[in-house]
C-alpha positions in Angstrom: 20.8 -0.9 -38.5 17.2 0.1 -38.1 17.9 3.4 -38.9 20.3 3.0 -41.8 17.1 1.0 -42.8 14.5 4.0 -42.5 17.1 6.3 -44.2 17.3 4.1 -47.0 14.2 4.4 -47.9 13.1 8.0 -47.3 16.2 8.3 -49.3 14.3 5.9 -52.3 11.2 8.0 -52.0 13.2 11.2 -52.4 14.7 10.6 -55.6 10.9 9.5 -56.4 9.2 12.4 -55.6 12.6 14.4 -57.1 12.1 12.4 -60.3 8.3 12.9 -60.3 8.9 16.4 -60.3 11.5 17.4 -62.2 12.8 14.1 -64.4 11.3 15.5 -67.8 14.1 18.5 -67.9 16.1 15.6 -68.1 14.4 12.8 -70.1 12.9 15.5 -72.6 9.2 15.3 -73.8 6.9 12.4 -73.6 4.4 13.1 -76.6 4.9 11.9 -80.1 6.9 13.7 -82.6 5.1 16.2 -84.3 5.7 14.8 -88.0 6.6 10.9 -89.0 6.2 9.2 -85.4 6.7 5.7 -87.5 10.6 7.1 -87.9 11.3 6.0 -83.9 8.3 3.3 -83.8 9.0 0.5 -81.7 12.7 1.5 -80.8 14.4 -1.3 -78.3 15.7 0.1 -75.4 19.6 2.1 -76.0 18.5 3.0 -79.7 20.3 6.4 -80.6 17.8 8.8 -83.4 18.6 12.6 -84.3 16.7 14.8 -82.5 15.4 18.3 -83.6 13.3 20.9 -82.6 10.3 22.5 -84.9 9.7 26.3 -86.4 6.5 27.2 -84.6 6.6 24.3 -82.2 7.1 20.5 -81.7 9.7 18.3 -82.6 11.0 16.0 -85.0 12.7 12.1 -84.2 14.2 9.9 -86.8 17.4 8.1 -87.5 19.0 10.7 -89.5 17.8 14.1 -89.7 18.4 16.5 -92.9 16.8 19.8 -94.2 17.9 21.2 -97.7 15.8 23.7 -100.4 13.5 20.7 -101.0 12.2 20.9 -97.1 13.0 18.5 -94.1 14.2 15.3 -94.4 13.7 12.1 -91.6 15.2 8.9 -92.2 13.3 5.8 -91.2 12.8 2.1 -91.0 11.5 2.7 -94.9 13.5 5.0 -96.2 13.9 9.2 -96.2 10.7 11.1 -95.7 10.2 14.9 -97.2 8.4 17.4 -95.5 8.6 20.7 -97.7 6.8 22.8 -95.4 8.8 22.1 -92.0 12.1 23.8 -91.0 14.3 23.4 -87.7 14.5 26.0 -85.1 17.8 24.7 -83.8 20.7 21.9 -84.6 20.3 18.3 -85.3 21.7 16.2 -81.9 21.9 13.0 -80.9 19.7 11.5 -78.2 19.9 8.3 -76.5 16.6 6.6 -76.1 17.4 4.4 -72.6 13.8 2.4 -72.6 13.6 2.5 -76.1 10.1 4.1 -77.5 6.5 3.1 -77.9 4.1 2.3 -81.0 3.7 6.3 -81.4 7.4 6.8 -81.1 7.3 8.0 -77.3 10.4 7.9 -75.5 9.5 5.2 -73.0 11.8 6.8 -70.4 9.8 10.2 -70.7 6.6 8.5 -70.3 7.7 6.4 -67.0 8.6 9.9 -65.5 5.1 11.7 -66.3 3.7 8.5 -65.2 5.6 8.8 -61.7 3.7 12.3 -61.5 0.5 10.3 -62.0 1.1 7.6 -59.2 2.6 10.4 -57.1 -1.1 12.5 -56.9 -3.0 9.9 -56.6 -1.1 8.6 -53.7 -0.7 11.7 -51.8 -4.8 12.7 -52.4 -5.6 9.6 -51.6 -3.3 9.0 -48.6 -5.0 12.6 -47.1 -8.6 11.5 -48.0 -8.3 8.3 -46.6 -6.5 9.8 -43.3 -8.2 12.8 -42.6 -11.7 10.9 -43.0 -11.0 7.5 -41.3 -9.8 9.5 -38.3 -12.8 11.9 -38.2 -15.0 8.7 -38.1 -12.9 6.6 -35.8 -12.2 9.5 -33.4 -16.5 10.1 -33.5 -17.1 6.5 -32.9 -14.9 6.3 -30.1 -16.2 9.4 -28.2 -19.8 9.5 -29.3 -23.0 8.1 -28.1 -23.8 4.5 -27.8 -26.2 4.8 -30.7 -23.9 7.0 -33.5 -21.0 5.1 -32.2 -23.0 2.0 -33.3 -24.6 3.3 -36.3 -21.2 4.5 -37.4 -19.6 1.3 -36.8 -21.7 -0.9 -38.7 -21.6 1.8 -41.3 -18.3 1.2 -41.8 -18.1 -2.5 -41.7 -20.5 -2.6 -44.6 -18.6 -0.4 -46.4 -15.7 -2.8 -45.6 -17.4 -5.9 -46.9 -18.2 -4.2 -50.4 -16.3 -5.6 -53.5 -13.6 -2.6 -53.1 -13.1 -2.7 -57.4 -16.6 -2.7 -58.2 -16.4 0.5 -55.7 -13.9 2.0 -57.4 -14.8 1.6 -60.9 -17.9 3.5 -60.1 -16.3 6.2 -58.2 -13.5 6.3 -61.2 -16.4 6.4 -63.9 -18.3 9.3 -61.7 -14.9 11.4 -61.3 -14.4 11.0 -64.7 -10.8 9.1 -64.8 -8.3 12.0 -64.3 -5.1 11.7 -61.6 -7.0 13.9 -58.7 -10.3 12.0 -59.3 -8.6 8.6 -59.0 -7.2 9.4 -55.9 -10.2 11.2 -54.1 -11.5 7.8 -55.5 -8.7 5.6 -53.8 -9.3 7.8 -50.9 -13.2 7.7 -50.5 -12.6 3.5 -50.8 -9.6 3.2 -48.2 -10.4 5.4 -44.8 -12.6 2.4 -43.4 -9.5 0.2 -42.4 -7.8 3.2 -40.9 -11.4 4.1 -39.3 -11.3 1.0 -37.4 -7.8 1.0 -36.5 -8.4 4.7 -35.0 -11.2 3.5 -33.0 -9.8 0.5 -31.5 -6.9 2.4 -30.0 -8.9 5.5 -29.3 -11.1 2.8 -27.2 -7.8 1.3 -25.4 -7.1 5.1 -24.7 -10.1 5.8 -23.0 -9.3 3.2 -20.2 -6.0 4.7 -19.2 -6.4 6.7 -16.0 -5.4 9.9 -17.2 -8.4 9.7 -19.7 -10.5 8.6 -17.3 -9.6 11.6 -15.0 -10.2 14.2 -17.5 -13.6 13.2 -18.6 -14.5 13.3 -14.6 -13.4 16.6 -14.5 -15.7 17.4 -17.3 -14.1 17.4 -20.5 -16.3 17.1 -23.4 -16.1 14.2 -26.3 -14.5 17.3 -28.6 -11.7 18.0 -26.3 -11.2 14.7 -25.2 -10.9 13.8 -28.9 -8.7 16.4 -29.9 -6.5 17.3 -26.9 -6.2 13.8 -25.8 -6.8 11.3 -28.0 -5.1 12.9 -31.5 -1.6 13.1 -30.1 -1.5 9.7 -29.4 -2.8 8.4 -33.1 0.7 9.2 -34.5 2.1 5.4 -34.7 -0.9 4.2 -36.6 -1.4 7.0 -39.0 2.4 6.5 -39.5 1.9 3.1 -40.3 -2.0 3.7 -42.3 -0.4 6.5 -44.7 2.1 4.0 -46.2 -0.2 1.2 -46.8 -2.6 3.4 -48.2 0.0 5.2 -50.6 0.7 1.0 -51.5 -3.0 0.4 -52.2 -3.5 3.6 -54.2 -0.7 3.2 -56.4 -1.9 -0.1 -57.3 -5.2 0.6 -57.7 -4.3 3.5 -59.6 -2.0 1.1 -62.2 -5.2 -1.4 -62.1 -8.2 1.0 -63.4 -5.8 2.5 -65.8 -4.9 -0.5 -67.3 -9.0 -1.3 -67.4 -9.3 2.2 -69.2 -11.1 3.7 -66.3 -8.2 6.6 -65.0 -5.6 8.6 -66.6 -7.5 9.9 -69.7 -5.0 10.5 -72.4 -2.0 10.8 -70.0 0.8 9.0 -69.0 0.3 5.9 -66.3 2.0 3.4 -65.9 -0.8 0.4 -65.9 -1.7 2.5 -69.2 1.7 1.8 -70.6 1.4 -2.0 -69.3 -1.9 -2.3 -71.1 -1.1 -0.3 -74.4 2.2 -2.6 -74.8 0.8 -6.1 -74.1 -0.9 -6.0 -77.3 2.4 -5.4 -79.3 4.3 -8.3 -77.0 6.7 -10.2 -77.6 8.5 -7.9 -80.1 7.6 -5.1 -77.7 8.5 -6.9 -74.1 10.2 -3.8 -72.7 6.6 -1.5 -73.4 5.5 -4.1 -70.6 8.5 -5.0 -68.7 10.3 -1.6 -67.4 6.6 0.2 -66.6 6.0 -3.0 -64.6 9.1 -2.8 -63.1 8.9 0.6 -61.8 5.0 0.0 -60.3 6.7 -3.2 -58.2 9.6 -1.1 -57.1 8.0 1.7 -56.0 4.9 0.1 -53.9 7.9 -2.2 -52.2 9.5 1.4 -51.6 7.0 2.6 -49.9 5.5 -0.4 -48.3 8.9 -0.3 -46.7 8.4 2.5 -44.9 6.0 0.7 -42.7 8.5 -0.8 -40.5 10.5 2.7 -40.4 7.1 3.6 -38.6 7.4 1.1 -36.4 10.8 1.4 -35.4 10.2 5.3 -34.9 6.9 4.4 -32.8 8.6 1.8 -30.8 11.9 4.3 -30.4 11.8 5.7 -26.6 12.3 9.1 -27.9 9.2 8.7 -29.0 7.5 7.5 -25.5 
């Protein structure tokens, strides 16, 4: 059961990082149309427009579609539109619009996918950062000298006990608000908790005899870090990675929903925030992109208890 579990949910993380990547060959482009965006304004979700592509680039939405010697033609809530200087590159065809589109006529759909790409680098920068750096400083704590393992410690408890948003605001204002900045933002704010939990089971380590042998036969804090003490850090980085993928996604949602990350990209706390002002008449701007955050961070919160059971497993004794 436990492993149907676990392969559940790597399978849910798949199709994430599968959709992430690759979902806008399916879901087409998530920018406005080039001319007359009020054509698909404010579509409800299932709404079926014509669809065209542009001479010279772009594209053009609308509920009917028409080009004849006076230019192109797109029907909309008002009425036909006439664009004299505008001709297709290819054939009118229908498209369905599944989450309906936004205030600039976006395809909602589209823009959930580009913002899966956001969540998905920020998670996995911030999930290395926040690794890589709370074991360096946990390992060093736990090997070093009373007094760096002391000033390091207290280090990172005050870093701990600092208003984490106020943090990250700073850090997001400083790395100027784009994907990769957020997450070496997310990162830089999340190794402490790991930091700690490395030390505390590097320091239960260090009692175990076979520790205590190889330091009396002379190995150094270096080796005893990395030949002894990294192998068995594999349950609780398996555990840390997850929760810090959680946090970051979420934190990720929150500053862009403040205006702090994502610039003029797609996010999905952006899509939250620009569609609140339009609600009710707009509920799914705000409904489906909150749908997707909850889902995924419950995704990948879950894989915390895969860990576990994979860490607990005596294969893995």
């Amino acid at each position: 059961m436990i492993r149907r579990r676990a392969v559940g949910r790597l399978a849910a993380v798949s199709v994430f990082l599968a959709v992430a990547l690759g979902g806008e060959r399916i879901t087409g482009p998530a920018d406005p149309p080039a001319v007359a965006p009020s054509a698909t304004q404010l579509l409800p979700p299932g709404s079926i427009v014509k669809h065209a592509h542009l001479v010279g680039g772009g594209f053009v939405r609308g509920l009917d579609i028409a080009q004849d010697a006076s230019g192109l033609q797109v029907l909309g809530p008002r009425g036909w539109r006439t664009f004299p200087t505008l001709r297709l590159a290819g054939e009118v065809a229908g498209l369905r619009l599944w989450l309906g589109t936004d205030h600039q006529g976006r395809s909602l759909l589209a823009r959930a996918v580009r913002g899966a790409r956001t969540s998905l680098i920020v998670a996995l920068l911030a999930t290395i950062v926040a690794i890589v750096l709370g074991t360096l400083v946990g390992l060093t704590a736990a090997t070093a000298p009373s007094r760096l393992s002391a000033v390091l410690t207290v280090g990172t408890d005050g870093l701990i006990g600092m208003p984490r948003l106020l943090l990250l605001l700073m850090l997001g204002v400083i790395l100027r608000g784009s994907p990769a900045g957020i997450g070496l933002a997310v990162g830089l704010a999340s190794w402490m908790e790991v930091s700690r939990l490395v030390e505390a089971e590097a320091r239960a380590a260090m009692k175990r005899p076979y520790l205590v042998a190889a330091r009396a036969a002379g190995a150094g804090p270096l080796r005893t870090a990395l030949m002894h003490l990294m192998p068995g850090l594999g349950p609780i980085l398996s555990v840390s990675a997850p929760l810090v993928a959680t946090r970051a996604v979420l934190i990720e949602s929150t500053l862009a929903f403040l205006g702090v990350s994502g610039g003029t990209g797609a996010s999905w706390g952006r899509m939250v925030a620009d569609g609140h002002r339009l609600l009710p008449q707009g509920w799914w701007l705000v409904v489906f992109p909150g749908i997707l955050l909850c889902a995924t961070a419950l995704v990948i919160h879950g894989l915390i208890p895969a860990a576990r059971s994979r860490s607990a497993s005596p294969s893995s004794a």
